[in-house]
C-alpha positions in Angstrom: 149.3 127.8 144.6 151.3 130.7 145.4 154.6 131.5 144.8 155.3 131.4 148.9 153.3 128.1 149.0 155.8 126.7 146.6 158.9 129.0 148.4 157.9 126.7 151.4 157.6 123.2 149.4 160.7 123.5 148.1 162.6 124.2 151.4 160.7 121.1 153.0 162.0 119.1 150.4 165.2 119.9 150.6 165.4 119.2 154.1 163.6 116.5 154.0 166.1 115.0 151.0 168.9 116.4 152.8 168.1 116.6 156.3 167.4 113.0 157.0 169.1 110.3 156.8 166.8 107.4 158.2 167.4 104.4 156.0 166.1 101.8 158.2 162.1 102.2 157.0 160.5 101.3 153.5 160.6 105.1 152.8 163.3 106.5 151.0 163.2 110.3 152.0 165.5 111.4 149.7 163.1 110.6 146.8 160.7 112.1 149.0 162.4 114.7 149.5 163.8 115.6 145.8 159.2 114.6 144.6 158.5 117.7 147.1 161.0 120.2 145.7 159.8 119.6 142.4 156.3 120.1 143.2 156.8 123.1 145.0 159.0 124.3 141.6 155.9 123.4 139.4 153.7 125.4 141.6 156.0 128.4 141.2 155.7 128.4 137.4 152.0 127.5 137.4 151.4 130.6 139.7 153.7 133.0 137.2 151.9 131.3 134.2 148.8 132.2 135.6 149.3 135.6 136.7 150.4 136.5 133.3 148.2 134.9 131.3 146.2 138.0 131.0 149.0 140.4 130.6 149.6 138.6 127.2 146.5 139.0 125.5 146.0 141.9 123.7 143.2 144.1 123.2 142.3 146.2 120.2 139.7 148.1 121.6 140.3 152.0 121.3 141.3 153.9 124.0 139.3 156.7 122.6 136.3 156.0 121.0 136.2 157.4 117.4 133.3 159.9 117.6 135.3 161.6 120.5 138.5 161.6 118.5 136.6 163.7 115.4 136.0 166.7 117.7 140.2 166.8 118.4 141.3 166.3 114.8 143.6 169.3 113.7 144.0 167.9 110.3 144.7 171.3 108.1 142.5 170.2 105.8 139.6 170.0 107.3 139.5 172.8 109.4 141.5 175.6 106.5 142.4 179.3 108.7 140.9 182.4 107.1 144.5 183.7 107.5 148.2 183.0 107.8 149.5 182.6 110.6 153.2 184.3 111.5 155.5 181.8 113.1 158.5 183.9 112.9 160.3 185.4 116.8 159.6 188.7 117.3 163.5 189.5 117.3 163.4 188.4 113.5 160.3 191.2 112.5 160.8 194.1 110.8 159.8 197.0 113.1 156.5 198.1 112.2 156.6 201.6 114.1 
């Protein structure tokens, strides 16, 4: 059911609890009524409880798998420089003329 489906049961309920007022049959409409309102509130929440449902499992699957991830590792220590490198701005450098 679908949260429109249920949009729609609970506003036939209410006028049918609210709207009329026949008291001379066996039916009592306002219990009638009050039954479709909640039916059409269940269907609300069973259509949210089902559409999420999936959202709340988890999955620990990796989003990269582990032999593609070696070729980006900078680790320092794997991969050592043959030199330094010089971090420092330009505007901090001795002149070297």
């Amino acid at each position: 059911m679908r949260i429109s489906v249920g949009i729609f049961l609970i506003a036939a309920g209410a006028i049918i609890a609210f709207g009329i007022r026949d008291t001379s049959g066996p039916i009592d409409f306002t219990v009638v009524g009050i039954v479709v309102m909640l039916a059409g509130a269940a269907g609300i929440w069973l259509s949210y409880s089902v559409a999420n449902r999936n959202r709340a499992q988890t999955d620990d699957t990796p989003v990269i798998a582990p032999r593609v991830e070696e070729q980006y590792n900078t680790d320092p220590h794997t991969y050592p420089l043959q030199h330094e490198i010089d971090v420092t701005p330009t505007e901090y450098k001795p002149d070297r003329h």
